[in-house]
ROVOLO-725370 format. One record per residue (C-alpha): residue number from 1; residue in three letters; chain; x, y, z. Coordinates in steps of 0.001 Angstrom, whole numbers. Example, Ala and Ser with C-alpha at 12.3 -4.5 7.8 and 13.67 -1.06 7.14 Angstrom:
% ROVOLO-725370
NODE    i   aa  ch       px       py       pz
NODE    1  ALA   A    12300    -4500     7800
NODE    2  SER   A    13670    -1060     7140
***
This chain:
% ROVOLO-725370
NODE    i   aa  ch       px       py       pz
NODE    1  UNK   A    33966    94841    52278
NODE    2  UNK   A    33434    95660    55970
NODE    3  UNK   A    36975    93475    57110
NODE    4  UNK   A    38669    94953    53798
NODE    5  UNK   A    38196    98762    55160
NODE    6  UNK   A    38593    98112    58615
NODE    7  UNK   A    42544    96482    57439
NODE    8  UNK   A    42549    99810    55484
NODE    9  UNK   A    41578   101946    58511
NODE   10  UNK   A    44263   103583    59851
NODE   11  UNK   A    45152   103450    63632
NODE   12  UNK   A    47905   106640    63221
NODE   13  UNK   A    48917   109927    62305
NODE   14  UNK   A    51545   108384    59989
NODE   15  UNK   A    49286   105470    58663
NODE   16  UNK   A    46754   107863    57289
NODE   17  UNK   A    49619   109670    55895
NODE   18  UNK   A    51049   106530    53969
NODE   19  UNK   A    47318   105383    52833
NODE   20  UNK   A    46508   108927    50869
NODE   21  UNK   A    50324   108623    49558
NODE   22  UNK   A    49888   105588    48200
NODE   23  UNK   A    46441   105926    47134
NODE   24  UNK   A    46852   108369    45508
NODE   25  UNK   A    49920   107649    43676
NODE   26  UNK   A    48012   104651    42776
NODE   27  UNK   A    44739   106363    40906
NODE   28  UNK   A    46573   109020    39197
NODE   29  UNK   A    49121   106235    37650
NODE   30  UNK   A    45631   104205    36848
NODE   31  UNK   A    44207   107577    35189
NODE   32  UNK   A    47986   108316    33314
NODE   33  UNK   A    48997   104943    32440
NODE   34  UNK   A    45371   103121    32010
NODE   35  UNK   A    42707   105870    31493
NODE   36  UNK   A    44687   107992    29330
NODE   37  UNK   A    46050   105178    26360
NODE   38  UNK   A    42485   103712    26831
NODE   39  UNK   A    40208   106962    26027
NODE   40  UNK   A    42886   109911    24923
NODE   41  UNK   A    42365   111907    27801
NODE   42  UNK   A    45152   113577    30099
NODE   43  UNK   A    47837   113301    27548
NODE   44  UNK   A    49130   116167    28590
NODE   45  UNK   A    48493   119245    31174
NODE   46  UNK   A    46153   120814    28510
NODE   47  UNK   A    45586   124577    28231
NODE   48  UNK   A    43532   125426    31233
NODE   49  UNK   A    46248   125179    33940
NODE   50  UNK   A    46738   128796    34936
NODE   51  UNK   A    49604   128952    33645
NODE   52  UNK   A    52008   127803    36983
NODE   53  UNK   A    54100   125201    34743
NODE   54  UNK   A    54681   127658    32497
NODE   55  UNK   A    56294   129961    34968
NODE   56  UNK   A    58349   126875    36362
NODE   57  UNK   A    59418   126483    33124
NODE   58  UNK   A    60777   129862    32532
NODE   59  UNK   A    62305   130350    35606
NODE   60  UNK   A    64374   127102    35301
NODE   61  UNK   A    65557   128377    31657
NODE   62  UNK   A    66094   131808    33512
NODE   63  UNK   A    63777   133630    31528
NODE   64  UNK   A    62310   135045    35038
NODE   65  UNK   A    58731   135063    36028
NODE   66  UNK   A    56664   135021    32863
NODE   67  UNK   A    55015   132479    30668
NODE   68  UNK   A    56688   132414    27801
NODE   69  UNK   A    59971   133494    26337
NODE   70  UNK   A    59929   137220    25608
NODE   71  UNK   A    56715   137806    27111
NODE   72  UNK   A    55745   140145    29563
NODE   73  UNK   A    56218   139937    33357
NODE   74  UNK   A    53243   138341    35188
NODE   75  UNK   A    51433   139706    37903
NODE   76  UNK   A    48164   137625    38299
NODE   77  UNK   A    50080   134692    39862
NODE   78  UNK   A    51574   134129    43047
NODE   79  UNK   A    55335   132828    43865
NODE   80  UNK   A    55228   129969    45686
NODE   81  UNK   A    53190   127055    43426
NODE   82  UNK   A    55845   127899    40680
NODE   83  UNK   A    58543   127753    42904
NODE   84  UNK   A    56922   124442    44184
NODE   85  UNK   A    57233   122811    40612
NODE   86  UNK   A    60757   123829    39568
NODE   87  UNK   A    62366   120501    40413
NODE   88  UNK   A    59440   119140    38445
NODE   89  UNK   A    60316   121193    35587
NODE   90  UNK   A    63767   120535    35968
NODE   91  UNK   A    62482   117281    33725
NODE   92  UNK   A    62266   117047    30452
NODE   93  UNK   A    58582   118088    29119
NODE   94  UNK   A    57196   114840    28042
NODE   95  UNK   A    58043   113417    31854
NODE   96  UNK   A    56779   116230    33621
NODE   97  UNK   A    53068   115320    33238
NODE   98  UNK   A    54028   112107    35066
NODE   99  UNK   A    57060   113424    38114
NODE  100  UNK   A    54214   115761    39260
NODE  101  UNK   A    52140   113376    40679
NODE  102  UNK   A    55387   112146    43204
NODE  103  UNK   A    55139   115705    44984
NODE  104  UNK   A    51294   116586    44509
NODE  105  UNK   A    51171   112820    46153
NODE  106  UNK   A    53322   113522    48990
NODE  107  UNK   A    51138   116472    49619
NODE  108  UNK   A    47709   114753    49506
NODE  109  UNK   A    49350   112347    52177
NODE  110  UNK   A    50147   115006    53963
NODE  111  UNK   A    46362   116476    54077
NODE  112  UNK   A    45168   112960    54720
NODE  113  UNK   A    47416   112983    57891
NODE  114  UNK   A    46117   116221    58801
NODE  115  UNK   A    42593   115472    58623
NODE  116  UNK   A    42918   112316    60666
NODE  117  UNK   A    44859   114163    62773
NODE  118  UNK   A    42191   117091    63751
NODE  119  UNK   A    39462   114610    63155
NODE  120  UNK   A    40838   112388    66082
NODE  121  UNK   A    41658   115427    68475
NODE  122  UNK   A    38422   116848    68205
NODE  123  UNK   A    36237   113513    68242
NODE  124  UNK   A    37442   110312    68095
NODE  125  UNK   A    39177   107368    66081
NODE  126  UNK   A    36329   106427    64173
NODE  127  UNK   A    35407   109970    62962
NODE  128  UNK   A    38901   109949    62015
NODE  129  UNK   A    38800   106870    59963
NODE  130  UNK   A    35564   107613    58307
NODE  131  UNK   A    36757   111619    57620
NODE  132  UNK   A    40073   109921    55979
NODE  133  UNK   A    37989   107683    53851
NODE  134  UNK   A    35276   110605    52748
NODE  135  UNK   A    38505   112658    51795
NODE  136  UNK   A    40071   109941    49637
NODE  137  UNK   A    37066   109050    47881
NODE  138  UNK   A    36389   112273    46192
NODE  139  UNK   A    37484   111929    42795
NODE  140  UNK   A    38237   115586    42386
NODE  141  UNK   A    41407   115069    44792
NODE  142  UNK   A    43322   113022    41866
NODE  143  UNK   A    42062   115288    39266
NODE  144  UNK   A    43856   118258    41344
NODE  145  UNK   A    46820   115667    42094
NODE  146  UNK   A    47881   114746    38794
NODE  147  UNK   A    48283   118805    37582
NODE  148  UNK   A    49856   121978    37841
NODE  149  UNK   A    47620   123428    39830
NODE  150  UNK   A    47608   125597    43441
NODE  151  UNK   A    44386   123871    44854
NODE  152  UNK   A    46117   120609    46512
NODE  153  UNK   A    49333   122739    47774
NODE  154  UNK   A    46591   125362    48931
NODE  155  UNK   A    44581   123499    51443
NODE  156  UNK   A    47377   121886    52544
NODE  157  UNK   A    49002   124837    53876
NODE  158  UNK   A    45292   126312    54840
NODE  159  UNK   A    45008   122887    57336
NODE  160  UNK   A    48390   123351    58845
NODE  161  UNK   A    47477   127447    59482
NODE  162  UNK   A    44326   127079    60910
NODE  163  UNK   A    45221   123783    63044
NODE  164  UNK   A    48412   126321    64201
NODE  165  UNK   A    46278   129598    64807
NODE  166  UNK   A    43598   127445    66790
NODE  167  UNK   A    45743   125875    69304
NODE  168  UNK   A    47573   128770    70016
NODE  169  UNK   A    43939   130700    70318
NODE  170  UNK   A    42790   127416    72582
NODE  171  UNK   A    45776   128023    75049
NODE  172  UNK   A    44905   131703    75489
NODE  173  UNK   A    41104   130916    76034
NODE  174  UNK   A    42192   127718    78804
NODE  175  UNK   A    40672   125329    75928
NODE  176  UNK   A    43772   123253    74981
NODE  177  UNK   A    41854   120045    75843
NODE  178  UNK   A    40511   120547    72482
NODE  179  UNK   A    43834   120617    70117
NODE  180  UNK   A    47166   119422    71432
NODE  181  UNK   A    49858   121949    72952
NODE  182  UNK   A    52781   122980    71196
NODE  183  UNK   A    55665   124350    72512
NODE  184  UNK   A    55063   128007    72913
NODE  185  UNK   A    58866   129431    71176
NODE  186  UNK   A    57755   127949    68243
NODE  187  UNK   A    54528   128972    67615
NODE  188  UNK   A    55259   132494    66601
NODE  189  UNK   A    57487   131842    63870
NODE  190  UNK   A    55538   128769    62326
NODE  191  UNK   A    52441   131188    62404
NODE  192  UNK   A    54132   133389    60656
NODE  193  UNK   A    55935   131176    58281
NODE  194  UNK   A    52787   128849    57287
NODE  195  UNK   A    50513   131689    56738
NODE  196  UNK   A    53176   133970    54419
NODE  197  UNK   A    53308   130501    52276
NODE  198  UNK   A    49628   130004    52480
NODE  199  UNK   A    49154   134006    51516
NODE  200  UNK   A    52000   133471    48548
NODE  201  UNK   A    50208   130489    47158
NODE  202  UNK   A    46809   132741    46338
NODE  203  UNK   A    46123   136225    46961
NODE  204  UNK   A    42785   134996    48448
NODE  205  UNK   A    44367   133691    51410
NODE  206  UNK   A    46279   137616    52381
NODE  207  UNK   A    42933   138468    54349
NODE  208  UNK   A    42729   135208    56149
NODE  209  UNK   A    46149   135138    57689
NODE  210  UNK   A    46466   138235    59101
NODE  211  UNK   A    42463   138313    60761
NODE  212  UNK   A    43288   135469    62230
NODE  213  UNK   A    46417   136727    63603
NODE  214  UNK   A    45504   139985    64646
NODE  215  UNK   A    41782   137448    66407
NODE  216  UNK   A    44915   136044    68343
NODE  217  UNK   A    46713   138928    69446
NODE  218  UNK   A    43787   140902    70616
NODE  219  UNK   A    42512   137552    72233
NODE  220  UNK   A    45784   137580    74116
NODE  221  UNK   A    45484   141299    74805
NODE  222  UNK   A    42667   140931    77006
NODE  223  UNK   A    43055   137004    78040
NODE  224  UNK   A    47090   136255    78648
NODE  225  UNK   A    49509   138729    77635
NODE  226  UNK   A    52313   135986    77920
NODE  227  UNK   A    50669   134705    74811
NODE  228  UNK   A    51021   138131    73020
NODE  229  UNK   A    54806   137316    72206
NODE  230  UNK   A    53453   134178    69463
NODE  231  UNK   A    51284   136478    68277
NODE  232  UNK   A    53683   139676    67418
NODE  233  UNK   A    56340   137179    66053
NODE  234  UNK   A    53865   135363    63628
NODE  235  UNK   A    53270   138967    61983
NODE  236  UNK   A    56616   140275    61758
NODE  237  UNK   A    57542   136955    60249
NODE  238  UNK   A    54763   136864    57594
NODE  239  UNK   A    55333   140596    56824
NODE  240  UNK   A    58987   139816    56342
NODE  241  UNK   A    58115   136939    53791
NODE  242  UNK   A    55523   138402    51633
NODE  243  UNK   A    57554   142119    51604
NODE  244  UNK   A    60576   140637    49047
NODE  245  UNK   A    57687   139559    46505
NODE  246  UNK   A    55489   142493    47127
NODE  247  UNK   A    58312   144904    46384
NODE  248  UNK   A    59553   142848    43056
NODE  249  UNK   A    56064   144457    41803
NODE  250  UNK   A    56270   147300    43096
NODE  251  UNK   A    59645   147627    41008
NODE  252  UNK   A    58704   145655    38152
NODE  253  UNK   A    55082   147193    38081
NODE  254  UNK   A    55004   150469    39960
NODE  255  UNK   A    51961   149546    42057
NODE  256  UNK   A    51546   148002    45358
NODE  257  UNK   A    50439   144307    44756
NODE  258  UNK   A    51220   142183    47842
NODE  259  UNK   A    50239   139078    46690
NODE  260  UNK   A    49175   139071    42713
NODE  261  UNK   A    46536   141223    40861
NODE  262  UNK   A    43553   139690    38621
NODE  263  UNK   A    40888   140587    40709
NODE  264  UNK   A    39111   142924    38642
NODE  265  UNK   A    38742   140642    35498
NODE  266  UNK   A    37809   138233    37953
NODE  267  UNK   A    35216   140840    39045
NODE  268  UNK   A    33251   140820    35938
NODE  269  UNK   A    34385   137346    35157
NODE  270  UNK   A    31588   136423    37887
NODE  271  UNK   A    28988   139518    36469
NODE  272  UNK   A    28872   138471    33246
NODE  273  UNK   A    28412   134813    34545
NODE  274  UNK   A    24760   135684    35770
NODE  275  UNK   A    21463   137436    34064
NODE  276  UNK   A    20617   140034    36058
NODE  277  UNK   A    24142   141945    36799
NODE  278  UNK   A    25361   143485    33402
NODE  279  UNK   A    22819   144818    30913
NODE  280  UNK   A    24442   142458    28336
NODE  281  UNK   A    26245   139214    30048
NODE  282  UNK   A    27868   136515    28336
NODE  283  UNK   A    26191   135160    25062
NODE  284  UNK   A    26427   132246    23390
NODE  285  UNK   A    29222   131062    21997
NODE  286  UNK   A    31395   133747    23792
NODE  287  UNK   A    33715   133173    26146
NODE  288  UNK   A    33530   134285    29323
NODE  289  UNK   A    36417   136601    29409
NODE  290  UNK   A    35588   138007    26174
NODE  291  UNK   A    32393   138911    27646
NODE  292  UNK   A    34243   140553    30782
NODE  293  UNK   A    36161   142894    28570
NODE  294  UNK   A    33585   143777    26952
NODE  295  UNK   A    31302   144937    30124
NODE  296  UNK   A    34578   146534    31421
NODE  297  UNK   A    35035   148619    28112
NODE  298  UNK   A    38205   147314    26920
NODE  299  UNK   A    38439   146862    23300
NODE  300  UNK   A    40225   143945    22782
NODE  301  UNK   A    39880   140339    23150
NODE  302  UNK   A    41195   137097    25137
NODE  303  UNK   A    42974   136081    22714
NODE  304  UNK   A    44897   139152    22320
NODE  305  UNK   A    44745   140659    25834
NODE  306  UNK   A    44810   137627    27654
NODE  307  UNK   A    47524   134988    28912
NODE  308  UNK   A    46691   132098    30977
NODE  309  UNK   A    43327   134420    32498
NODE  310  UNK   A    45079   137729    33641
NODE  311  UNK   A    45973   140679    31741
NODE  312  UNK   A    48898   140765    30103
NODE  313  UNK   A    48683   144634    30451
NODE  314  UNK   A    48790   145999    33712
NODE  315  UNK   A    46993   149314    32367
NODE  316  UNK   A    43979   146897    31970
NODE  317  UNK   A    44443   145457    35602
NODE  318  UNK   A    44062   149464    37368
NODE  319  UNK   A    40709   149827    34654
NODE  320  UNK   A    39047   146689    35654
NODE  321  UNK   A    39715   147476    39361
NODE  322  UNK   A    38512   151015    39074
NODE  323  UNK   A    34985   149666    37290
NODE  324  UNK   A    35216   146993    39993
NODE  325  UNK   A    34983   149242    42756
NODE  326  UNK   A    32711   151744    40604
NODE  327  UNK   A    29960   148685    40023
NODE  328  UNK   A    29749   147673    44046
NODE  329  UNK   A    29510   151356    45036
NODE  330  UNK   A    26341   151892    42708
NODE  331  UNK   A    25225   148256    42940
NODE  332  UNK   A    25472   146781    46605
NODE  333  UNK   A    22117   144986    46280
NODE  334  UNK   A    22914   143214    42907
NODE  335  UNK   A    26399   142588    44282
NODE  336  UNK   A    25320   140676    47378
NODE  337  UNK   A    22465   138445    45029
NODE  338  UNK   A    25573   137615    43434
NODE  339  UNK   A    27836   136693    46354
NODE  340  UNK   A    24776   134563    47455
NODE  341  UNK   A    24620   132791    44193
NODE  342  UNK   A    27911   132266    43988
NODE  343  UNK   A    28063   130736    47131
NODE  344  UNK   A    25358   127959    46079
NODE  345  UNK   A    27316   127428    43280
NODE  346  UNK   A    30251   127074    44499
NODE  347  UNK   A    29308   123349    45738
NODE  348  UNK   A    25999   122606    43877
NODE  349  UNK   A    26462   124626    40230
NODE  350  UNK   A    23785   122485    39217
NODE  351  UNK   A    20962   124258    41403
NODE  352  UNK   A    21905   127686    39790
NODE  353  UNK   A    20533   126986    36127
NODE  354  UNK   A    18040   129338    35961
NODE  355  UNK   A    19931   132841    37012
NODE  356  UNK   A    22340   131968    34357
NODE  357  UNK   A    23312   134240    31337
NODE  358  UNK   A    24256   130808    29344
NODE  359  UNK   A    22088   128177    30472
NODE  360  UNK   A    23809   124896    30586
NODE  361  UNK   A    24587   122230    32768
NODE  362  UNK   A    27592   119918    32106
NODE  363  UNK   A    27640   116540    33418
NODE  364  UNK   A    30967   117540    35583
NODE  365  UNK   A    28799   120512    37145
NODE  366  UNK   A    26089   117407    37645
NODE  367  UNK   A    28627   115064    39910
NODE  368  UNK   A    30084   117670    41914
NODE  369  UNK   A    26361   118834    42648
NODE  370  UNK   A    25915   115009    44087
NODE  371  UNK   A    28951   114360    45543
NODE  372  UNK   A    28884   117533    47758
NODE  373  UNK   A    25565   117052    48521
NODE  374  UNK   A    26272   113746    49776
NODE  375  UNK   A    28965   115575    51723
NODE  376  UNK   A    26780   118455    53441
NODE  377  UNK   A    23891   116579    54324
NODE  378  UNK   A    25462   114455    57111
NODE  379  UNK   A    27522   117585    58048
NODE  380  UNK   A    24540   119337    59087
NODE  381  UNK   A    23503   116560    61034
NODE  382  UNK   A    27257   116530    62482
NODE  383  UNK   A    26908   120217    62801
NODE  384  UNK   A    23646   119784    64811
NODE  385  UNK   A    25163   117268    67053
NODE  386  UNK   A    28143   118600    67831
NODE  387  UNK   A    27423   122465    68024
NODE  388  UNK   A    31051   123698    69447
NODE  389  UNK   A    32930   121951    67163
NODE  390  UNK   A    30527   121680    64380
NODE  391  UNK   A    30703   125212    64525
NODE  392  UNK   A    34050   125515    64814
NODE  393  UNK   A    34910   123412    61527
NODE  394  UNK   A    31792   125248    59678
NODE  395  UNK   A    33721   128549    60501
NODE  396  UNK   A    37091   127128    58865
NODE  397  UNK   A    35214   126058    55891
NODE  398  UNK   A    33064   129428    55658
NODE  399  UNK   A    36456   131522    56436
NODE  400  UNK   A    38579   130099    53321
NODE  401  UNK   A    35595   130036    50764
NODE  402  UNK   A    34258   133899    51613
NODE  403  UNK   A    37279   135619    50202
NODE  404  UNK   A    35674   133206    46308
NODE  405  UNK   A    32279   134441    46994
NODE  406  UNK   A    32319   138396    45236
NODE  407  UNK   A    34319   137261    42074
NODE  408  UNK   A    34152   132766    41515
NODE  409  UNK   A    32205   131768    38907
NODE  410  UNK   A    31471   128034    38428
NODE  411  UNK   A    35601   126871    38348
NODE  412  UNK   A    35307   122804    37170
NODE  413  UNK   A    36919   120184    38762
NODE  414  UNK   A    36154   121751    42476
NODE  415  UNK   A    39165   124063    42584
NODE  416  UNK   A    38365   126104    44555
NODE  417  UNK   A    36170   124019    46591
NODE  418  UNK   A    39219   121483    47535
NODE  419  UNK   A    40531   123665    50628
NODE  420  UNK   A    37092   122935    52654
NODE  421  UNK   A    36670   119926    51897
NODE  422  UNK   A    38917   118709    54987
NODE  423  UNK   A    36967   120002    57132
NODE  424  UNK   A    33544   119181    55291
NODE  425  UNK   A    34563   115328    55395
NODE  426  UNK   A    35187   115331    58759
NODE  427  UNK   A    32289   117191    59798
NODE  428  UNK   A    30309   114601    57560
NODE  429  UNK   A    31978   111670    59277
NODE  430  UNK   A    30467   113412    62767
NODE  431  UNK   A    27386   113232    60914
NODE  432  UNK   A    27735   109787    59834
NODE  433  UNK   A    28679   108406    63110
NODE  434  UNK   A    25683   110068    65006
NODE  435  UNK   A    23209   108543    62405
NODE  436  UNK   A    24628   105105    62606
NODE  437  UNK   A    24839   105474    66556
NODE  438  UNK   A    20993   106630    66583
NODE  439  UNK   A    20113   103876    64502
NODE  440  UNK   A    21842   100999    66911
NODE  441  UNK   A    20449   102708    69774
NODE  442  UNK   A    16765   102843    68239
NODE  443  UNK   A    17115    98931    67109
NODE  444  UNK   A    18419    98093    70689
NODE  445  UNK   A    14717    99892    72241
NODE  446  UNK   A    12771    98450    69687
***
């Protein structure tokens, strides 16, 4: 097994790329062309998909940006993931559940280069190797690969930001022996451009691009004000690419959305989740949603109200804001209990049991409990070890999850756990490496 890995083990940036291509172009053919015949499962995209094929769809019949034919215009979804899948849907529906895993694919390689990439930069080969292999071995990666959904698109674009916003802030602070040197012309503009896409793929992501490039320019302010150019063009870009979408709502909807809405049904999706927010949360047998409306005071139900988990209303979007804002005013100390739980469970939704309104554990909520464990316990050893960068990678992970924390419920399939997961394997593989180094060194004294 030992010889078999170390043939596998990449010894470049475009090696790891071609491994996670293939690989996973190989499992997610195994799950559609094995699996599925075999047990009935993935035959199809299935309901719980958010809804981005569905916009794909329309927009290649030129229906414009809604779900369905004559429905209403959507607001609770971003641009770009759609976008992403039109040459998908270009196909005919009974082949698109199989073209999507070529791009999602090409994307996952693309992550697996990236992680090898930083991994090797910050450490060395061998944390590089093992973060590559900790990365490809979570099952939840093919799961994400083989549908319609933002999360492997996502934290592709998140890498490529924050490995882009770090090296410029390492050549301001004199610590570019960290993270490799770009050429400085271009790092304004591909600032700006990867963080508009990452900010158009989920509203989530708006805060993070422009803290960390207003951390840069105020870094560059006070540290090298030759460095303040990258910084001024990355914004003006990223404004200028999220403005076009942000005023198609404001036309369309008569309300200043940047990005998308949804956020106060996802609110009170997360209240009604836990025991001890909402005088009555979910019950059993009720649907979470249903539940939501009900706390916010909307008479109505998901069925009716509903489309792919937004409002098809936007009358119901201002009212769940308004209550939104209303509840964390009057409730900060129940509102930060629940960002705390929702933090735990965002990785180990199996520890969480007893604060919830509907007490049950599936055996999906079980596995990702173990697998991330197995994740974060050698991180915090790699943590430990390696405090600057230990920190530093803790920080990316803490900085793209923060933004789930006041609204995410327990999402399946670690959604929207997949964007920190980069940086979790490698700072597990730093883990790893010191334990097995320890060891050798202890057998050597003894």
């Amino acid at each position: 097994m030992t010889a078999i890995l170390k043939k596998l083990a990449p010894q470049s940036d475009k090696q790891a790329f071609w491994l996670s291509l293939f690989l996973c172009l190989f499992i997610c053919g195994l799950i559609l062309f094995v699996v599925s015949p075999i047990t009935g499962l993935s035959r199809n995209f299935g309901a719980g998909n958010d809804g981005y094929i569905q916009l794909a769809r329309s927009l290649v019949a030129g229906d414009g940006y809604i779900f369905e034919k004559g429905g209403p215009p959507v607001f609770h979804r971003p641009p770009l993931y759609p976008l992403f899948l039109v040459p998908v849907a270009l196909f005919p529906e009974n082949l698109q559940r199989f073209i999507i895993v070529i791009p999602q694919s090409i994307l996952v390689g693309f992550i697996g280069m990236m992680i090898f990439k930083i991994a090797r930069q910050l450490y060395n080969q061998k944390i590089a190797v093992i973060a590559l292999f900790l990365f490809l071995i979570n099952p939840w990666v093919y799961w994400n690969a083989k549908n319609p959904m933002t999360a492997i698109l996502q934290t592709l674009l998140y890498l490529i930001f924050i490995y882009l916003t770090v090296s410029e802030f390492f050549e301001i602070v004199d610590l570019s022996g960290l993270i490799k040197k770009t050429t400085l012309w271009l790092r304004g503009p591909t600032i700006g451009i990867f963080g508009a896409s990452l900010a158009l793929t989920h509203a989530a992501m708006l805060p993070i691009v422009f803290i960390f490039i207003f951390i840069l320019f105020i870094t560059a302010l006070f540290r090298n004000r030759r460095h303040l150019l990258p910084a001024l063009i990355a914004v003006i870009v990223a404004v200028c690419l999220i403005t076009p979408w942000t005023y198609r709502n404001w036309v369309v909807f008569g309300r200043f959305i940047p990005i998308s809405g949804g956020g106060g049904l996802a609110y009170f999706n997360g209240n009604v989740h836990w025991d001890f927010i909402e005088p009555q949360p979910q019950k059993q047998g009720e649907s979470y949603i249903d539940a939501s409306l009900r706390v916010i005071g909307i008479i109505g139900t998901e069925a009716n109200d509903i489309q792919c988990k937004g409002f098809k209303d936007i009358k119901y979007e201002d009212l769940a804001n308004v209550k939104m804002a209303e509840d964390i005013k009057n409730h900060p100390g129940l509102f930060m209990k629940k960002v705390i739980l929702n933090a735990i469970e965002y990785y180990f939704p199996a520890l969480t049991k007893h604060f919830l309104a509907v007490k049950v554990i599936s055996a999906e909520q079980m596995a990702i409990t173990v697998f991330h464990l197995f994740l974060w316990i050698p991180a915090a050893i790699g943590i430990f070890y390696c405090r600057r960068t230990g920190l530093l990678l803790s920080g990316g992970i803490l900085i793209y999850s923060v933004w789930y924390f006041p609204f995410a419920t327990f999402i399946g399939h670690s959604l929207y756990t997949l964007g920190t997961i980069p940086f979790l394997s490698i700072l597990a593989a730093c883990g790893i490496a010191f334990f097995f180094r320890a060891v050798l060194f202890f057998n050597r004294s003894s």
